[in-house]
N, C-alpha and C positions, 0 to 999 in steps of 0.2 A: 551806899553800901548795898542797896538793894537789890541795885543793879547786878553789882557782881555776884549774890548769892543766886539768882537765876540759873546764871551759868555753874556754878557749883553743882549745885541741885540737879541742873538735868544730864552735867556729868556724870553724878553717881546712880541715878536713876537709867542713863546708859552703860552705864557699867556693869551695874547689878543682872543688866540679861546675861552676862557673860561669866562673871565670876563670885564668888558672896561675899557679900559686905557683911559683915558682922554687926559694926557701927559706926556711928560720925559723932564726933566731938566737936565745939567752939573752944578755940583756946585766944585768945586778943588779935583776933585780926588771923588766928590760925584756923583752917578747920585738919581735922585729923579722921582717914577716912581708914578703918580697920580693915582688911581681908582676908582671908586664912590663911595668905602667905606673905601679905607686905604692910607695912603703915605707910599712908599714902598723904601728906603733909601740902596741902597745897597753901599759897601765901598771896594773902591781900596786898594791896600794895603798900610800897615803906616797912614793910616787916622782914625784919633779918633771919635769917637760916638759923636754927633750931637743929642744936646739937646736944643731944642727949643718948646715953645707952636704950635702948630699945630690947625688946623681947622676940622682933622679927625684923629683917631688913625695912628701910626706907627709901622710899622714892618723895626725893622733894620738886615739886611744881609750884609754878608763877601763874598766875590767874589769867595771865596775858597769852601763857601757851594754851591755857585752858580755852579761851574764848577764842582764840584763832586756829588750833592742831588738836581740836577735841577727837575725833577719829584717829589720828594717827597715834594720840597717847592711848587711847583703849587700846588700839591693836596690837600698839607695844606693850602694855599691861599684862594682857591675854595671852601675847606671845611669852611673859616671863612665868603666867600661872600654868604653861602648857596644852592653851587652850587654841583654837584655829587650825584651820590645814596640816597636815604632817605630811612633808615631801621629803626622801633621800638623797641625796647626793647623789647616787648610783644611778637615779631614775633620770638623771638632769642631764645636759650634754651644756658645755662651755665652750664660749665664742667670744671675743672681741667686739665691744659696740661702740659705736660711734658719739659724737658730743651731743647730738641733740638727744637722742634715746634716753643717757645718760639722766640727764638734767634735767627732762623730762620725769623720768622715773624718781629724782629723788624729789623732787616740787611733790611729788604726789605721795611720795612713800618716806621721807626723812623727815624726823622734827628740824633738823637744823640746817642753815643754807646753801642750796646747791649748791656742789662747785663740782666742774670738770676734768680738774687735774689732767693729767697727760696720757696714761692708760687707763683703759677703763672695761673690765670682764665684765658678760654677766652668764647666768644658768638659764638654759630653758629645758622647761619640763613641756613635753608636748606641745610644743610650738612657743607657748608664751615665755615672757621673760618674771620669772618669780626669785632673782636676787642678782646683786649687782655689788661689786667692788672697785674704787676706784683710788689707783696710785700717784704719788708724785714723781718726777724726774729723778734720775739716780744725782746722788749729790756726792762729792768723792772727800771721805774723812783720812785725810792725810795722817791726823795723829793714828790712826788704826792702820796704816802699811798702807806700801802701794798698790794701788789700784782699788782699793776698801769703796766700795761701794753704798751708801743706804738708800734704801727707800722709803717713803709714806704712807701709811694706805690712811686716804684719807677720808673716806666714806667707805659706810658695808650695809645694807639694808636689804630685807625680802620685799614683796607685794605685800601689803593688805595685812591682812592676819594668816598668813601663810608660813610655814617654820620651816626652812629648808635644813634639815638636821646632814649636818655634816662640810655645808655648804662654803662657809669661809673657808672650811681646810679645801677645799676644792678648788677653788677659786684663787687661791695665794699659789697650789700648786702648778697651778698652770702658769702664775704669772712666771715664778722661782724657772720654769723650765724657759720662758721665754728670753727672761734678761739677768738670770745668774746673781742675784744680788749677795750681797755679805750681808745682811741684816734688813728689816721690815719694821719700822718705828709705829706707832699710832698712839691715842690717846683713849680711856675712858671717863666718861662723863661723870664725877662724881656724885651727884644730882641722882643719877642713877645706880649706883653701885658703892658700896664701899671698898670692893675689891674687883675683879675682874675676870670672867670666864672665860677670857684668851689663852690664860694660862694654862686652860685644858688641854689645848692645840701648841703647846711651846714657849708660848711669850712669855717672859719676864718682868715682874716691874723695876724698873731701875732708877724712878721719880716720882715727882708730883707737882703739877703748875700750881701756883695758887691763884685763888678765885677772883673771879673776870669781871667785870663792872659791865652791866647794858644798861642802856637806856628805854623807858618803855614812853614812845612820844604820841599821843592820842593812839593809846593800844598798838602802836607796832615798835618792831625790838629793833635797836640800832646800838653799832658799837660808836658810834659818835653821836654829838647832841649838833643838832640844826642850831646856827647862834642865835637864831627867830625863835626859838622855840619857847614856848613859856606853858604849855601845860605837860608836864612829863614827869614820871619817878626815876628810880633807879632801883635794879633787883643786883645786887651781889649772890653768883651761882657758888657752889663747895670747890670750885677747881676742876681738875683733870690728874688722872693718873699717867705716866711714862710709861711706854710699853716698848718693846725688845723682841722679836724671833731673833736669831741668830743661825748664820747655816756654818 
C-alpha cells in the first residue's frame, strides 16, 4: 500500500503548483482529493467506482493512470480549471497530417491508446502543431436513406497544457467541407464527465455504453488478460456517453 500512496502524494503535491487543493481525504482504499472546482476520486486497486451525489463535479482515476500518465492527467485537470496556454482558433491554420505525426502526438499528449484511424487534422499555431483530430472511415447507415453517411471522431487532444479554445469546431469544419458527412459520432469518457461540453458545439447525446472491464497486469492497462498471467486486478471505468452532430 505504500507503495502506491507515493505516487498519490506526489500527484497531488504536483498538482497543487497548478491549481488548489483544498484537501485530501482516506476513504477504504479511496483517496478523495478536493479542488475548488472538482472532487478528484482516485482508486487503489480492487476498489469499485463510488457513486454518490456530490457538491462539485468528479473525476474518477485508477492508480495505474496515475503511475503511468501522471503529466498528462495534470494537464488535463488544468486544462478543465482554465489553467495553461490560451490559443484561438482564429490564431491557428489547419492542415492534414500524416499517420506517423498523428500517433506520435497522441503517445505524448492522450490518456488513452493511439490510434490512427483514416483522417487525421491537426492546428498549427506558428508553426507547431498544438491540436489534433482524428476520424474513422465513412460508414453508410442504410436505415438513415441513401447515401447517409457517419463518421467517427475518434480522438481530439491539444499539446501539453495548451487550450486551443475553439479548436474542435475548427477542426470538424474543415473535415465537414472535405467529405460531406451526414452525422459525426464520438464518445465521452464518463470517468471524466458526467455530461458532455460537445454539446456546446452541436452534439447531442443520444446514448450510453456501459462500463468497460481492463486489466491492470504488473501496472499496465490491457483490454485482455495474458492466459500466463497471474499477478493482475481489474478496474471497471463509469462507461461512455453517445454523442451525435448531425448536419
Amino acid at each position: 500500500m505504500d507503495f502506491y500512496l507515493k505516487y498519490i502524494y506526489d500527484f497531488i503535491a504536483d498538482l497543487e503548483q497548478y491549481v488548489v487543493v483544498i484537501g485530501v481525504k482516506e476513504q477504504e482504499g479511496l483517496y478523495i482529493v478536493e479542488t475548488d472546482k472538482f472532487f478528484i476520486f482516485i482508486y487503489l486497486p480492487d476498489i469499485i467506482r463510488l457513486e454518490r451525489d456530490q457538491s462539485k463535479p468528479v473525476i474518477h482515476l485508477d492508480i495505474d493512470l496515475i503511475i503511468q500518465s501522471k503529466a498528462k492527467i495534470i494537464n488535463r485537470i488544468c486544462g478543465l480549471h482554465g489553467k495553461g496556454s490560451r490559443i484561438y482558433a482564429r490564431q491557428t491554420v489547419v492542415a492534414r497530417i500524416d499517420k506517423k505525426i498523428t500517433m506520435s502526438f497522441q503517445e505524448e499528449h492522450h490518456l488513452q491508446t493511439a490510434m490512427p484511424g483514416k483522417y487525421r487534422y491537426g492546428l498549427y499555431y506558428q508553426g507547431e502543431l498544438v491540436s489534433i483530430a482524428v476520424f474513422s472511415g465513412g460508414r453508410l447507415m442504410r436505415n438513415e436513406g441513401e447515401g447517409y453517411r457517419s463518421f467517427e471522431l475518434i480522438r481530439f487532444c491539444h499539446k501539453g497544457n495548451v487550450l486551443v479554445v475553439g479548436g474542435l469546431s475548427k477542426l470538424i469544419k474543415a473535415f465537414v467541407k472535405d467529405f460531406n458527412p451526414q452525422d459525426i459520432m464520438t464518445y465521452a469518457d464518463l470517468d471524466w464527465t458526467n455530461d458532455s461540453s460537445l454539446t456546446t458545439i452541436g452534439f447531442n447525446i443520444v446514448g450510453r455504453l456501459e462500463p468497460q472491464v481492463y486489466y491492470i497486469e504488473d501496472g499496465v492497462r490491457t483490454k485482455e488478460l495474458c492466459s500466463a498471467a497471474s499477478n493482475y486486478y481489474i478496474v471497471n471505468n463509469r462507461g461512455s456517453l453517445k454523442l451525435k452532430l448531425k448536419f
